[in-house]
ZADO-1210 file (C-alpha; in nm, 4 decimals, padded with zeros to 6 digits):
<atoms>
<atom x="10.4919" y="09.6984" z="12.9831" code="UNK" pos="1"/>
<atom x="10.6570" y="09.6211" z="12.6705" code="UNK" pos="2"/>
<atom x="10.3106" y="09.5439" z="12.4653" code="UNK" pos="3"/>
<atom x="10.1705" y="09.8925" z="12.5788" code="UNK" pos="4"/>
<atom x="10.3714" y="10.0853" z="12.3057" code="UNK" pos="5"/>
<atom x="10.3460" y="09.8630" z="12.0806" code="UNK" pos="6"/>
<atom x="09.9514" y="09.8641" z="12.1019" code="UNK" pos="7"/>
<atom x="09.9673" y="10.2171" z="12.1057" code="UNK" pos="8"/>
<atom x="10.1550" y="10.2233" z="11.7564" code="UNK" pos="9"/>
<atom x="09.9234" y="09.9512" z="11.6567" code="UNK" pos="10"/>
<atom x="09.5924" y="10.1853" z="11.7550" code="UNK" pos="11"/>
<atom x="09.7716" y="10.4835" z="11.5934" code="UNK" pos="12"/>
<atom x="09.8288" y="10.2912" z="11.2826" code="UNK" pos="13"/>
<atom x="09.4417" y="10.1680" z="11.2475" code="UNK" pos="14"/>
<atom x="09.3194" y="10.5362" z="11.3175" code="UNK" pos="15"/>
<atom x="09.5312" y="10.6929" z="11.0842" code="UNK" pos="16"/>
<atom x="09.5229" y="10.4967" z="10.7903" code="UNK" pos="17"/>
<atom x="09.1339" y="10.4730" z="10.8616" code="UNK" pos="18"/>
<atom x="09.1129" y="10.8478" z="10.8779" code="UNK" pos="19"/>
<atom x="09.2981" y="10.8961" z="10.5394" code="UNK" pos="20"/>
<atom x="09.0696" y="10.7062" z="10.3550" code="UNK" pos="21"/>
<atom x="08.7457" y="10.8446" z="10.4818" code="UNK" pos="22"/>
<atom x="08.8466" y="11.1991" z="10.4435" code="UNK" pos="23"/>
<atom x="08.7860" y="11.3144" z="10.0930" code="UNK" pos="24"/>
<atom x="09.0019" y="11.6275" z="10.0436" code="UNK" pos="25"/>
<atom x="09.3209" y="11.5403" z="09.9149" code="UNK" pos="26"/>
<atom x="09.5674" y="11.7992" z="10.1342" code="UNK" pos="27"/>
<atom x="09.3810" y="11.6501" z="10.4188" code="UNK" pos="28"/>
<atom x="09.4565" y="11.3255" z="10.3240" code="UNK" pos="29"/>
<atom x="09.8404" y="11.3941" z="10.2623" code="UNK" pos="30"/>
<atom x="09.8190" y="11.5409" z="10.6044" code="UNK" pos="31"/>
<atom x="09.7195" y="11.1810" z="10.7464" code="UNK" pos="32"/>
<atom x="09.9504" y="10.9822" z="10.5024" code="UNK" pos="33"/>
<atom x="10.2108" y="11.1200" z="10.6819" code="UNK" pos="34"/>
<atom x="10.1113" y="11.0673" z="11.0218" code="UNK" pos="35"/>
<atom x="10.0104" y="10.7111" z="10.8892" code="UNK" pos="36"/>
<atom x="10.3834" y="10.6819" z="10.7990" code="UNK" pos="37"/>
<atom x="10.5219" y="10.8163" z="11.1302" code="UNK" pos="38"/>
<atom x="10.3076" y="10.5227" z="11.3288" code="UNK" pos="39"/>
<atom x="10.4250" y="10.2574" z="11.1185" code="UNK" pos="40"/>
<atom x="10.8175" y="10.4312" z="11.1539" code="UNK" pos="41"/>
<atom x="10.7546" y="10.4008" z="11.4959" code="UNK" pos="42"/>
<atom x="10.5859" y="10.0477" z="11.4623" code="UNK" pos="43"/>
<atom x="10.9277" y="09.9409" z="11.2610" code="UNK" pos="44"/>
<atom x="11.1236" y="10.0540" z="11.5021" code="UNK" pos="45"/>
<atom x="10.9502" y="09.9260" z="11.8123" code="UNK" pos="46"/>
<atom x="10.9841" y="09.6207" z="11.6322" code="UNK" pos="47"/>
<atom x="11.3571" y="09.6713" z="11.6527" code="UNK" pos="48"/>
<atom x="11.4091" y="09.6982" z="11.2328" code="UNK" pos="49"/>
<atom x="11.5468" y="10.0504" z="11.2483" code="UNK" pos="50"/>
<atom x="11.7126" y="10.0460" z="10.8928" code="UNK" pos="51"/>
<atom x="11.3167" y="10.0244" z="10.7793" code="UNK" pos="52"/>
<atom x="11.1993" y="10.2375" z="10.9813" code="UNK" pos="53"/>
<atom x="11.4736" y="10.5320" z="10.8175" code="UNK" pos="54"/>
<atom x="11.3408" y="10.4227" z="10.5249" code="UNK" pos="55"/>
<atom x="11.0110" y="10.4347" z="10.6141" code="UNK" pos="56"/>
<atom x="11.0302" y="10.7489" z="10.7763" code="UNK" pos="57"/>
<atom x="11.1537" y="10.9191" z="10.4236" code="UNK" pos="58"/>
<atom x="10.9599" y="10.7882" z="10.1826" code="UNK" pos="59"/>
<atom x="10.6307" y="10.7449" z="10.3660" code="UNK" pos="60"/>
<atom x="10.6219" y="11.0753" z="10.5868" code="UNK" pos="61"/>
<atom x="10.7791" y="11.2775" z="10.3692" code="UNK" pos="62"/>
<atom x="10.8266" y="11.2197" z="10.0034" code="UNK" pos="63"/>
<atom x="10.5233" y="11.0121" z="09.9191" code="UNK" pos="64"/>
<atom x="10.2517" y="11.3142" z="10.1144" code="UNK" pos="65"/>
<atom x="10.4959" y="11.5643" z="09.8947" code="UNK" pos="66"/>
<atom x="10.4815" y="11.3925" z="09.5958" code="UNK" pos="67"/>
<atom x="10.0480" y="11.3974" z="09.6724" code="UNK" pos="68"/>
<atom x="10.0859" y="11.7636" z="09.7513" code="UNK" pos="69"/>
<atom x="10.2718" y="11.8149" z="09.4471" code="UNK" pos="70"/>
<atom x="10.0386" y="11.6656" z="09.2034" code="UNK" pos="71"/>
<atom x="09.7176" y="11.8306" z="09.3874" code="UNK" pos="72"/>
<atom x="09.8687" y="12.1307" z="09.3091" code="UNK" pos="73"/>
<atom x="09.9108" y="12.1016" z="08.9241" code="UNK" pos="74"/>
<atom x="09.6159" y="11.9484" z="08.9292" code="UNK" pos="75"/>
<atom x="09.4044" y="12.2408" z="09.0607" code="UNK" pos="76"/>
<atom x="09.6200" y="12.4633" z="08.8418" code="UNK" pos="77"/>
<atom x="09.5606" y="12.3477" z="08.5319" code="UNK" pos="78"/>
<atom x="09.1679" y="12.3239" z="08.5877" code="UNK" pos="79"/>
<atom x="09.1979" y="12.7016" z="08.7083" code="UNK" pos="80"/>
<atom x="09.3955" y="12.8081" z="08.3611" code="UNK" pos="81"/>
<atom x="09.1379" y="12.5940" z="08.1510" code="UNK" pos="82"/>
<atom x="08.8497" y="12.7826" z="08.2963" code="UNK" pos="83"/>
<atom x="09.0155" y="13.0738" z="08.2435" code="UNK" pos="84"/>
<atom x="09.0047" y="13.0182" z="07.8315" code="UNK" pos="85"/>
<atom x="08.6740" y="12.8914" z="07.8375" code="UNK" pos="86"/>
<atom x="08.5645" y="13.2499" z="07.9864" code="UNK" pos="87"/>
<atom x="08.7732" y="13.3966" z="07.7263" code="UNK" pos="88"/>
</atoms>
């Protein structure tokens, strides 16, 4: 019984880091970044490497899909105000 979580982190893993490459919008894709880091936070810690799996859980479900967020942001807002002085 102790392979079937372990599996199931493994499968959750493939799917998610799968799905984050296929999908092309990029809020989307921070969506699945994160889940792809809470599998492999779980993974780590199934794995019994909990201090990684902290860290893991930080940077890879929360600051890296924030940091993507972030950036799609000014992104799209700067492309908004430079169409907005080609009109004028």
């Amino acid at each position: 019984m102790t392979g079937l979580p372990l599996l199931l982190g493994l499968l959750l893993v493939a799917v998610a880091g799968t799905a984050t490459v296929l999908v092309r919008d990029p809020v989307r894709q921070s969506f699945l970044l994160s889940l792809l880091g809470l599998g492999l936070a779980l993974l780590f810690l199934l794995l019994q490497a909990p201090d990684v799996a902290l860290s893991q859980l930080a940077v890879g479900s929360a600051l890296t899909p924030l940091m993507v967020l972030l950036s799609v942001r000014k992104v799209r807002r700067r492309a908004r105000g430079a169409r907005r002085t080609e009109r004028a």
